[in-house]
C-alpha positions in Angstrom: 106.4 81.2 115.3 104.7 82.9 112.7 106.3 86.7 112.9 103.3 88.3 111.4 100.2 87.1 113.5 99.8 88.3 117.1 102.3 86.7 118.9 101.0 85.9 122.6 103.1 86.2 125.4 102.9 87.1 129.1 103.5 90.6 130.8 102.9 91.6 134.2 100.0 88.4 134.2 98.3 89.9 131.9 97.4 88.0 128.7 99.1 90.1 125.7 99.7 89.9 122.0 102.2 92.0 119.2 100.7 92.0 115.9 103.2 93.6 113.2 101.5 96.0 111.3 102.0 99.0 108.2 101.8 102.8 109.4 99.0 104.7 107.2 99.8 108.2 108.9 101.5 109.1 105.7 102.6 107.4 102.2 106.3 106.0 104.2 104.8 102.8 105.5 106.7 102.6 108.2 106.8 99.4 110.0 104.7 99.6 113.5 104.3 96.7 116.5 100.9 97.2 118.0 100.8 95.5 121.5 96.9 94.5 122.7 96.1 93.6 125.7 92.7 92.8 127.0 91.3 93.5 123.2 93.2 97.2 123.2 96.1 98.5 121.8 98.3 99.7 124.5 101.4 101.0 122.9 102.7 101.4 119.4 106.1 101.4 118.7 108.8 100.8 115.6 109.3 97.6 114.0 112.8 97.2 114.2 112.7 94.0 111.7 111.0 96.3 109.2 113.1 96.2 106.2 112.8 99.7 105.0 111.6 101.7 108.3 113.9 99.4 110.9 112.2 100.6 113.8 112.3 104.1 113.2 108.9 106.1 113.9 108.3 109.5 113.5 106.0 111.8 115.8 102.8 111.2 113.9 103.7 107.7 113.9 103.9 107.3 117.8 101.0 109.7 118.0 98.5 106.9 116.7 97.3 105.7 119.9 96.1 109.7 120.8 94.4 109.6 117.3 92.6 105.9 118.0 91.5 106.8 121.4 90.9 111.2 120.7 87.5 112.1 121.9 86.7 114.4 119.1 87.0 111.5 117.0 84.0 110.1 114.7 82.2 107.6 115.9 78.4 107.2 114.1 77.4 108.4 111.0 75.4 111.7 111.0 73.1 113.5 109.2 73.0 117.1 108.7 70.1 118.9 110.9 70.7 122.9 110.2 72.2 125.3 107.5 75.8 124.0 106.7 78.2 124.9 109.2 75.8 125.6 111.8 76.9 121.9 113.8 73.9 121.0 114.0 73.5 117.3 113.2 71.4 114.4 114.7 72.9 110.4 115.0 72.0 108.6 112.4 72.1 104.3 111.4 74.2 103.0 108.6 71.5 101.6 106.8 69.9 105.1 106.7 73.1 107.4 105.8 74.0 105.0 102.8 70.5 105.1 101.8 71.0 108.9 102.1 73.9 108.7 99.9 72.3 106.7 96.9 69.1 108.9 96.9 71.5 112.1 96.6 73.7 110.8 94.5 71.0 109.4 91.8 69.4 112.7 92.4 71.7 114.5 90.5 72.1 111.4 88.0 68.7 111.7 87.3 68.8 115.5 86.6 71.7 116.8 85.4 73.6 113.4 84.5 75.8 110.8 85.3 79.2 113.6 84.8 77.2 115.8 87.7 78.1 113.6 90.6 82.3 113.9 91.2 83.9 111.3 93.6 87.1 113.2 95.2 89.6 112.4 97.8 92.6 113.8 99.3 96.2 112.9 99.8 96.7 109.2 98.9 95.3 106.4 101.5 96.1 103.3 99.2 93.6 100.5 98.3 91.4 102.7 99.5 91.9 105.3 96.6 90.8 102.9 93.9 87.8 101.4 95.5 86.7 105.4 95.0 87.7 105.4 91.2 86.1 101.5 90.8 82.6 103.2 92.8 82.6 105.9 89.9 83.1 103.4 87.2 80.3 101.5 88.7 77.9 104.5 89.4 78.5 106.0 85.5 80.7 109.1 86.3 83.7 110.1 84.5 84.3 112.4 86.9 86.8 111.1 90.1 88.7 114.3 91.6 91.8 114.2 93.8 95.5 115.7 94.5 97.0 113.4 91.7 97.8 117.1 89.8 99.8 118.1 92.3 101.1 114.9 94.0 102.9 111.7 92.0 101.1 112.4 88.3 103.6 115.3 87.4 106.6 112.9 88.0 104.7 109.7 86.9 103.4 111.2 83.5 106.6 112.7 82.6 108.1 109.6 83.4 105.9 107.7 81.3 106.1 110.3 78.1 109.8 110.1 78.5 110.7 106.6 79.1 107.6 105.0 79.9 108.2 103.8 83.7 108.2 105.5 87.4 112.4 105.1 87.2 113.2 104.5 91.3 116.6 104.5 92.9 118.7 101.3 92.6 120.4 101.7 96.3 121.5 98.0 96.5 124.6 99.3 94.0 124.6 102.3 95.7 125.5 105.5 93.7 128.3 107.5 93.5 126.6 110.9 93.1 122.7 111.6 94.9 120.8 114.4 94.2 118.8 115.6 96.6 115.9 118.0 94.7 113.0 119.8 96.2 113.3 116.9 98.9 114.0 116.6 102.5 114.2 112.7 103.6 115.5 113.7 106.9 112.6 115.3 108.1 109.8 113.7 105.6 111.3 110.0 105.0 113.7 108.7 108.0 114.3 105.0 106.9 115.6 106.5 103.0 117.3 108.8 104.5 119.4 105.9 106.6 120.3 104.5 103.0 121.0 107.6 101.5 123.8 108.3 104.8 125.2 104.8 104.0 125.5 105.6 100.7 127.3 108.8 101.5 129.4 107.1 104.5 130.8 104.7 101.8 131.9 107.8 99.6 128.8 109.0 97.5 128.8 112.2 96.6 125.3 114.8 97.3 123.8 117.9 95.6 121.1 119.6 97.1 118.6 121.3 95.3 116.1 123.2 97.3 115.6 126.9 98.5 115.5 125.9 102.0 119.2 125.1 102.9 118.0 121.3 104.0 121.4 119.6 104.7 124.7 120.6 105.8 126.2 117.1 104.3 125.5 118.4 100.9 129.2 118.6 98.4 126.7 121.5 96.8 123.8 123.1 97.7 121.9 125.0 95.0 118.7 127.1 96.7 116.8 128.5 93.8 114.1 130.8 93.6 110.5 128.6 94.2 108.5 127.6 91.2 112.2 128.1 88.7 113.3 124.4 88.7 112.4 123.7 85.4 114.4 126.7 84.2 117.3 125.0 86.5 117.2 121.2 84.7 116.8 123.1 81.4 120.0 125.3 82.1 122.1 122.1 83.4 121.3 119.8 80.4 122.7 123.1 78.3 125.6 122.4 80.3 126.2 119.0 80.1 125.7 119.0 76.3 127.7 122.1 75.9 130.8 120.8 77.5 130.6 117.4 76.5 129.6 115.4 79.4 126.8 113.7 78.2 127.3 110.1 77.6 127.0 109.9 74.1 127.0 105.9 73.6 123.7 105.6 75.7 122.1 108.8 73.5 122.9 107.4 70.3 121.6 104.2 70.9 118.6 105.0 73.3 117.2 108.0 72.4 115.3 109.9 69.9 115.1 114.0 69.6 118.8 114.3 70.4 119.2 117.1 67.9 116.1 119.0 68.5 116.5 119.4 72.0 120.0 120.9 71.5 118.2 123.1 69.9 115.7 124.0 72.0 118.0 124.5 74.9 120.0 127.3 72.9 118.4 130.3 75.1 118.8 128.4 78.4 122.6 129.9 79.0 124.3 130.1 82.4 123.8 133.9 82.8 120.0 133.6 81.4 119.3 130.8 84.1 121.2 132.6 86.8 118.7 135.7 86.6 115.8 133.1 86.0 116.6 130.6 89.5 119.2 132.7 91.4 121.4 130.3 91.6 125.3 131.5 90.8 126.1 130.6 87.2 129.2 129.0 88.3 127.4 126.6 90.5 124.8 125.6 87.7 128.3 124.5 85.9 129.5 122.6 88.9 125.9 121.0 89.1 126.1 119.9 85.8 129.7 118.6 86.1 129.1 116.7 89.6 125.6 114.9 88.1 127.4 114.0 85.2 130.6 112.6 85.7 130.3 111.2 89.3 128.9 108.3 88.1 126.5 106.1 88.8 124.1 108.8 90.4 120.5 108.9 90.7 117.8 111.7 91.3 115.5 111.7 93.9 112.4 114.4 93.4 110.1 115.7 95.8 106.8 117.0 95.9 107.9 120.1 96.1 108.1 120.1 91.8 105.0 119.2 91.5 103.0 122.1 93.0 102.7 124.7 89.8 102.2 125.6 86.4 105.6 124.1 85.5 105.4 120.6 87.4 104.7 118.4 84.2 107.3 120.3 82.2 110.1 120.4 85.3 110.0 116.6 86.1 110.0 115.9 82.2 113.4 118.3 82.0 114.8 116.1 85.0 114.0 113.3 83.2 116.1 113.9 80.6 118.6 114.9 82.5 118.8 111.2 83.3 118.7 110.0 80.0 121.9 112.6 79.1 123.9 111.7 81.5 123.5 107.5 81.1 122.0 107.5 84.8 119.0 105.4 83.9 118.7 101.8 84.3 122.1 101.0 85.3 123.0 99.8 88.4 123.6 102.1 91.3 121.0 104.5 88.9 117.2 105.4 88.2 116.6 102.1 87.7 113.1 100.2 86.7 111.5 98.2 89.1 108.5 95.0 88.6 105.6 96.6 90.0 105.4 95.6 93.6 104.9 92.0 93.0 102.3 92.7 90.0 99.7 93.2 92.9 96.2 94.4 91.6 96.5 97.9 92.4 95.1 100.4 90.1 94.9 97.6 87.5 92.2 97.7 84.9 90.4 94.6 86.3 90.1 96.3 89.9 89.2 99.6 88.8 86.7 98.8 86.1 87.3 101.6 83.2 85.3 99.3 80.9 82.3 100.0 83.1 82.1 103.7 81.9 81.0 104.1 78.0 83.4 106.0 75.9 80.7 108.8 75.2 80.7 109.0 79.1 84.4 109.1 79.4 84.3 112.1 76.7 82.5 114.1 79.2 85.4 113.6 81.7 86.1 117.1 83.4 89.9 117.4 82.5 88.9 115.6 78.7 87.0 119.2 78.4 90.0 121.4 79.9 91.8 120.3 77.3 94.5 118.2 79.7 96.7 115.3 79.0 94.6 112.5 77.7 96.0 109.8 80.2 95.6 111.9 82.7 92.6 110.3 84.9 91.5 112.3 87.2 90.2 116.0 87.7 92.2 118.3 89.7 90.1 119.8 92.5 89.8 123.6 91.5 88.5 122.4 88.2 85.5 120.7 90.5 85.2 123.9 92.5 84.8 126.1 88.6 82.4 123.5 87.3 80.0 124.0 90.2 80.3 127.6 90.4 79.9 128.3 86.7 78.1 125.5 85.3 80.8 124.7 82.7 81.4 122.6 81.0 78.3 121.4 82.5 76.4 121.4 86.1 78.0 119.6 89.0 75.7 118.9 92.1 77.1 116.6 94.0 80.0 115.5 95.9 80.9 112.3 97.4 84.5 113.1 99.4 86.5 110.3 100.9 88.7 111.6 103.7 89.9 115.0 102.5 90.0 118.6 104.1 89.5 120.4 100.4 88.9 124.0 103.0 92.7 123.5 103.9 94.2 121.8 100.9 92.7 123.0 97.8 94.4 125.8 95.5 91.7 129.5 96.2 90.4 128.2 99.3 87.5 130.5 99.6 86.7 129.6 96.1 86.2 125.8 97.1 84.4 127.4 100.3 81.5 128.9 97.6 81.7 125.7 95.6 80.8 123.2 98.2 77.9 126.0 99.6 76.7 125.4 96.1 76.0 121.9 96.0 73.3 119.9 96.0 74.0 117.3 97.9 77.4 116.5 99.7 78.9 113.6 101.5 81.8 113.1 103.5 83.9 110.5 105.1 86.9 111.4 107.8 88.1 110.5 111.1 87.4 114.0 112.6 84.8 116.4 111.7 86.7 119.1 109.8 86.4 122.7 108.3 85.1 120.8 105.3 82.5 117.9 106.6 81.1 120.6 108.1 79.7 121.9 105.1 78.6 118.1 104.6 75.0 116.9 104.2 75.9 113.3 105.7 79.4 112.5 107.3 80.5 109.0 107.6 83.0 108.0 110.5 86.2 106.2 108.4 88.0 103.8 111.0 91.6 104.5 111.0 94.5 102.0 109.8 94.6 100.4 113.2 90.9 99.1 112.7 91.3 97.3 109.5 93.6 94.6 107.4 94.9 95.8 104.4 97.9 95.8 102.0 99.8 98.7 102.0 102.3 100.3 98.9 104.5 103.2 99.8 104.6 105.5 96.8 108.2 105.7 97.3 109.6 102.2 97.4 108.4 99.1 95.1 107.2 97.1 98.1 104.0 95.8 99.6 103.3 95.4 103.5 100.9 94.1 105.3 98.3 96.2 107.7 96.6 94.4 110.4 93.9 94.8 112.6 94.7 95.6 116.4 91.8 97.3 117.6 87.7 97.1 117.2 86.3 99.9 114.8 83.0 100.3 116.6 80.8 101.6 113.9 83.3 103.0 112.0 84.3 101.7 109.1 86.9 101.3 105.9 86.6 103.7 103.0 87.2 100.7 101.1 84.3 99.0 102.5 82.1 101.6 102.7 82.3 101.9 98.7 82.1 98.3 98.6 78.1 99.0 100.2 77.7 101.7 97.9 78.1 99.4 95.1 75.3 97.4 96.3 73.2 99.9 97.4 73.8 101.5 93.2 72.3 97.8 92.0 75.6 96.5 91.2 75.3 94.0 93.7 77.6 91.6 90.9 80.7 94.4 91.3 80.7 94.4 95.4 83.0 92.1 96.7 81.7 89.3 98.9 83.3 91.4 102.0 86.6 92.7 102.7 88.6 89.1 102.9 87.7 88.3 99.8 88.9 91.4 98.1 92.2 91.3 99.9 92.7 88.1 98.6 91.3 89.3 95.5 94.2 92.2 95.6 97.0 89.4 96.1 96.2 87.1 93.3 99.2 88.3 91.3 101.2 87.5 93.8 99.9 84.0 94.1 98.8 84.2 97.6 95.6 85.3 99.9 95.7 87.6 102.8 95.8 84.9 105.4 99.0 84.0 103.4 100.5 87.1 103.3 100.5 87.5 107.1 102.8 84.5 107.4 104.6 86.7 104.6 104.0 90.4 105.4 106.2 91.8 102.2 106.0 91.4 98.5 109.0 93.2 96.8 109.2 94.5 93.3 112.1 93.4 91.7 115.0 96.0 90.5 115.5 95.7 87.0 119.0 97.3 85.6 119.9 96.8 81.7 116.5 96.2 81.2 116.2 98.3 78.2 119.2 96.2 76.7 116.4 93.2 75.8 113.3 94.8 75.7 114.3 98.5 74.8 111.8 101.2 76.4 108.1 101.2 77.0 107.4 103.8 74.7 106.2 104.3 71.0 110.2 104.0 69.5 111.3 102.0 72.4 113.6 104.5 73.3 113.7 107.2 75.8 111.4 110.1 73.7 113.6 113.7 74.5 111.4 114.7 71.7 107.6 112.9 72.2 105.7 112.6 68.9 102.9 111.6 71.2 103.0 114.7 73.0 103.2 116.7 69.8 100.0 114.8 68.3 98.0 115.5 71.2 98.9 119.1 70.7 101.4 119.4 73.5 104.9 120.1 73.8 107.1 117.5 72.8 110.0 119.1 74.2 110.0 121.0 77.9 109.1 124.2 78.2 109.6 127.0 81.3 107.1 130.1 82.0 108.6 132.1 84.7 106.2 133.0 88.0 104.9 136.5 88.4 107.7 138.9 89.4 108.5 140.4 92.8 107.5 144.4 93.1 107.7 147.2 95.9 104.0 145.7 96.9 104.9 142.2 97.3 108.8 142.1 97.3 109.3 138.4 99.0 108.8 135.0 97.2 106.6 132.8 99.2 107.0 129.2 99.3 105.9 126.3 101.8 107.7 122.7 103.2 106.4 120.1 104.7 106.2 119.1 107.7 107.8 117.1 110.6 104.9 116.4 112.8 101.9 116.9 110.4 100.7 115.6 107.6 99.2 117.8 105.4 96.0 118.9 107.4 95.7 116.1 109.8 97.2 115.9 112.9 96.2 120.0 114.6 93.6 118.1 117.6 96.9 115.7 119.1 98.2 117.0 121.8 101.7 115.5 121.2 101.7 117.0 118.0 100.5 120.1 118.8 103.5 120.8 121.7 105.7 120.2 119.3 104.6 122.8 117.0 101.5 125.1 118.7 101.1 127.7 115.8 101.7 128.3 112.1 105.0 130.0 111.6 106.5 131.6 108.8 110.4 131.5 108.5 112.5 134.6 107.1 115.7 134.9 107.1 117.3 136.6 110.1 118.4 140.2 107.9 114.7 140.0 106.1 112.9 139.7 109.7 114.8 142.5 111.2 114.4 144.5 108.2 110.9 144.2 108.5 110.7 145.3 112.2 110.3 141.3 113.5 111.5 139.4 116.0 110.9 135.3 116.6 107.5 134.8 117.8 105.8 138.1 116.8 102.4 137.4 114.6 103.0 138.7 111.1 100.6 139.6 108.4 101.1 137.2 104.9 99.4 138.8 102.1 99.1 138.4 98.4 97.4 139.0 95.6 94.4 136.5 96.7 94.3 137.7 100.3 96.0 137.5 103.9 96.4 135.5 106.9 98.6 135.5 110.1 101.2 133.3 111.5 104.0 133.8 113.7 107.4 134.1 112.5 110.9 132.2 112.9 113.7 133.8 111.9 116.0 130.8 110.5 119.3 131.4 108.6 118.5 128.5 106.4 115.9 130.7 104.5 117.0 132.8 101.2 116.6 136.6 102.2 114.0 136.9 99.3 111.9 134.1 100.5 109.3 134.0 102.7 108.8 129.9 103.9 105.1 129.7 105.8 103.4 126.6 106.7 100.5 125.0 105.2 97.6 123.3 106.0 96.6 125.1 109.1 92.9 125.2 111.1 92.1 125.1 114.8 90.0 122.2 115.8 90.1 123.9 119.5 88.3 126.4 117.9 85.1 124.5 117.5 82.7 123.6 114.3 80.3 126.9 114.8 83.7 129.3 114.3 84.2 126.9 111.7 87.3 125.6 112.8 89.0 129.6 112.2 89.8 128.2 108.9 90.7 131.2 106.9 93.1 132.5 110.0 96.3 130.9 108.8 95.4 128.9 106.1 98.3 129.5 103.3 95.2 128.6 100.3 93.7 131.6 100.9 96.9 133.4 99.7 96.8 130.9 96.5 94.8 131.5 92.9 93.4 129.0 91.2 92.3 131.4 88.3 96.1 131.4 86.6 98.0 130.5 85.3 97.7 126.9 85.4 99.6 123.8 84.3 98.6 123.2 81.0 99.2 119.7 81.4 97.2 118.6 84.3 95.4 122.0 85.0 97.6 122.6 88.6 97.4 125.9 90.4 100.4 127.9 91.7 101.1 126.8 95.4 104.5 127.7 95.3 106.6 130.7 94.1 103.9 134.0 94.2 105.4 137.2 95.0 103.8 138.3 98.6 104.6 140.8 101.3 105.4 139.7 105.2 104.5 142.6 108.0 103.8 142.9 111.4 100.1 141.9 111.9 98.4 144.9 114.1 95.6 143.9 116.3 92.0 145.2 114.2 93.2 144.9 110.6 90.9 143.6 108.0 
């Protein structure tokens, strides 16, 4: 039997099917079993056939059923009846909120122009994503806004620039040496970090990187200060050329800029990157040594390098640090892979650049910040300045598919004044949040149990299937609700037939339709070691670029560069830094009740000697200030943390709180302690979220 379509069977006489399906609580895509009965998902559980998750699930994962059935959840669209934020809204048809929609939208079009109206999201929610950047094509804009600056473009452009290809982790020869840097898989990506343990079992070697001591297992730990890991990747390629370990065969042959970036990494000595990271100059040295000449080894890089000014310029240093050391495309390396079956993701002919004129795409938001050409999209606090201050030009309106911007955006209060601003805004979500609140229609989204798709974890060259187990009432996909749109614009031509028809519209390249892939249920990319032996690189020379022309012509730096943070002073004299975490996901997750016993209240972890330094003990509520502002959480006192570091949890609001408190959003919220006015990355305009010098103190009842 078919072990993708609902399998029927017979429990307690009850009639009963299983349908395997993808997780889309996070990017992992973990493998889930749905069992229906009578029409209604009754449990969901692990796959244990899944070939990357094998049947672990993590809480958010077995929370899905409380997220399906919570009664907070949206359920009808609905239109906006008072003054923003007041909750007051009235019920509201379809028909009538995407004819809402297009009369707002066009609005502004018909004002101010096309590059007025901004499409923006949050965190990634796959196909989804680029129906949004294929409705902006088709509406005119330029202008599509999401996390991309602070989530996968840092790594992905650097990758590009450098070598031109996301390089993953060729575990099937697994490596001899794993580096471990600004990520935790144990806590944010269970089924790698099952490989990873393998890999060690049979012998591999492991350096973690990270300031939060994440793993006891490690052969070296290195905990620099937050926001210096470019300074860190600069300082061990000084190393490794300085003592000889780099593998010159692979350099000579493969690379270009060799010379120059000796050069260049003249001032980035031991000592000098010891009083820049904190990290012992000694272990820098045995860093370098271990990466180098454990060989193969491979580097796997979290978000947590991607949330600054530096992000761009740290993941292209780490880059090279590949390149150096001969760990790229070899097996048991950083290794290319075929792009998850060739699948029509973000391809040109889904996402319809040639829709937009090139005058139009001029206009683009992050064209006139003066950021990296290729990069698409605009990051959020650039949205927020544009609306405020009219510049480069007016933005009225928003159209936001499933993101909490209140809670997740870089100067929080300044997004709060931004969206107050607008003309017109609509919203799509599960929940009504701090920010639909402020929304002038809200559109119910129905969650991954209510709808087929094809899902692509950002991690792992793989495609899974998502099925439908459970009746979406009047909610529907964010795919399919831009699908309408595109009707509803005149572009009936564009819109897909309905959502079947894209699917199988999505799988051509793999030379099969949805109904197909269920009988199928995974398309792997293919790992490609020694590919650079036939074809050479995918970049101008065909070689890995240490030294980019490119960047250099687009007036750039061709070689990577480090700016230190702002230093600590008697005012602010902690570093404060944030993690992710085990139970949410980003914003999402605060109304489950699951969730929520597991971890009540926003903490902030100090080390033991810092806490009782400061007068605290475990559960008293601390006050978190910087130069931005304040807001309270409890603390933890957990030997893990650097004594200088201050670790406090992010995306906080209190949906128990209800809409007309606004949710308490500003209470704990770690973006109202962030600045989005500088410095920024100068490559993809990202704001400091990690890394600013702040003070930690016992909150007293009253203070302001």
């Amino acid at each position: 039997m078919d072990p993708f379509q609902p399998l029927p069977s017979k429990i307690d006489g009850r009639q009963t099917a299983v349908i395997k399906s993808t997780c889309r609580l996070c990017y992992n895509g973990c493998g889930v079993l749905v069992r229906v009965e009578k029409g209604r998902p009754i449990s969901v559980t692990g796959d244990p056939e899944h070939p990357l998750s094998k049947g672990a699930l993590c809480p958010r994962g077995r929370s899905a059923l409380e997220l399906l059935n919570h009664p907070d959840r949206l359920r009808y669209p609905l239109k906006r009846s008072g003054p923003r934020g007041s909750g007051r809204w009235e019920r509201i048809t379809w028909d009538v909120a995407l004819d809402e929609i297009v009369r707002g939208l066009n609005r502004a079009r018909d004002r101010h122009g096309p590059q007025s109206v901004v499409f923006m999201r949050g965190g990634s929610k796959g196909t989804s994503d680029d129906h949004l950047s294929r409705l902006a094509n088709i509406f005119g804009t330029p202008n599509v806004s999401t996390t991309s600056s602070i989530c996968y473009s840092p790594c992905s452009l650097a990758s590009k620039h450098t070598y031109g290809f996301m390089a993953y982790p060729d575990m099937a020869h697994p490596p001899c040496c794993i580096v471990l840097w600004g990520f935790n898989p144990r806590k944010t990506h269970p089924s790698m970090y099952r490989e990873l343990s393998q890999a060690m079992a049979a012998g591999a070697r492991l350096l973690s990187i990270d300031p939060y001591a994440t793993d006891e297992k490690a052969d070296l730990q290195l905990r620099p200060r937050p926001g210096s890991d470019g300074a860190l990747a600069l300082g061990l390629a000084r190393i490794i050329i300085e003592e000889g370990l780099e593998d010159q065969s692979f350099i000579r042959k493969w690379t270009v800029g060799f010379r120059r970036l000796c050069n260049h990494l003249e001032p980035y000595t031991p000592d000098r990157v010891q009083s820049l990271t904190w990290v012992p100059a000694d272990d820098i040295r045995r860093a370098a040594r271990l990466y180098a000449t454990v060989r193969p080894g491979c580097i796997l890089w979290g978000n947590a390098l991607e949330s600054g000014p530096n992000n761009y310029q740290s993941c292209r240093a780490i880059c090279i640090l590949r390149a150096l050391t001969g760990n790229l495309g070899i097996p048991g390396s950083d290794i290319r892979w075929s792009d998850r079956g060739e699948l029509n993701r973000r391809s040109s002919k889904f996402v319809r650049p040639d829709l937009l004129p090139e005058s139009m795409s001029r206009l683009r938001l992050g064209v006139k910040a003066g950021l990296l050409p290729d990069f698409a999209y605009a990051p959020h606090n650039l949205v927020a300045k544009a609306i405020l201050n009219d510049d480069p030009y007016p933005v009225r309106a928003i159209y936001l598919q499933g993101g909490n911007l209140l809670c997740t955006s870089a100067d929080a209060p300044m997004m709060a004044d931004a969206l107050g601003k607008l003309d017109f805004f609509a919203a799509t979500d599960h929940f009504m949040t701090p920010t639909t609140a402020l929304a002038d229609i809200v559109l119910p989204a129905a969650f991954y149990l209510e709808h087929d798709s094809v899902e692509q974890p950002w991690h792992w060259p793989a495609a899974f299937i998502q099925q439908r187990a459970a009746h979406p009432g009047e909610c529907r996909g964010e795919g399919e609700i831009c699908n309408d749109l595109s009707r509803r614009f005149g572009r009936s031509e564009l819109a897909f037939e309905n959502m079947d028809r894209f699917l199988d519209f999505y799988l051509e390249p793999a030379g099969m339709t949805f109904d197909e892939f269920r009988g199928k249920g995974v398309v792997y990319g293919d790992g490609q070691p020694h590919a650079h032996e036939s074809a050479g690189f995918p970049t101008p020379s065909g070689k890995v670029e240490l030294y980019s022309d490119k960047l250099a012509e687009w007036g750039f730096d061709p070689l990577p560069t480090y700016q230190a943070p702002p230093p600590t002073d008697n005012d602010f004299p902690l570093v404060l830094t944030s993690r992710k975490s085990a139970v949410f996901y980003h914003s999402c997750g605060r109304q489950v009740r699951s969730l929520r016993r597991a971890h009540p209240d926003p903490i902030v972890r100090l080390h033991p000697d810092t806490a009782r330094s400061l007068g605290l003990a475990n559960g008293d509520l601390t006050k978190i200030t910087t130069a931005s502002g304040f807001i309270c959480q409890k603390v933890v006192a957990d030997q893990r943390v650097d004594p200088r570091v201050a670790v406090a949890d992010h995306g906080w609001w209190f949906p128990e709180k209800g809409e007309t408190a606004g949710f308490e959003w500003k209470q704990a919220n770690f973006n109202m302690l962030t600045d989005a006015s500088g410095p920024l990355s100068r490559e993809l305009g990202s704001a400091s979220l990690r890394g600013m010098p702040c003070r930690v103190e016992a909150y007293r009842e009253g203070e302001s």
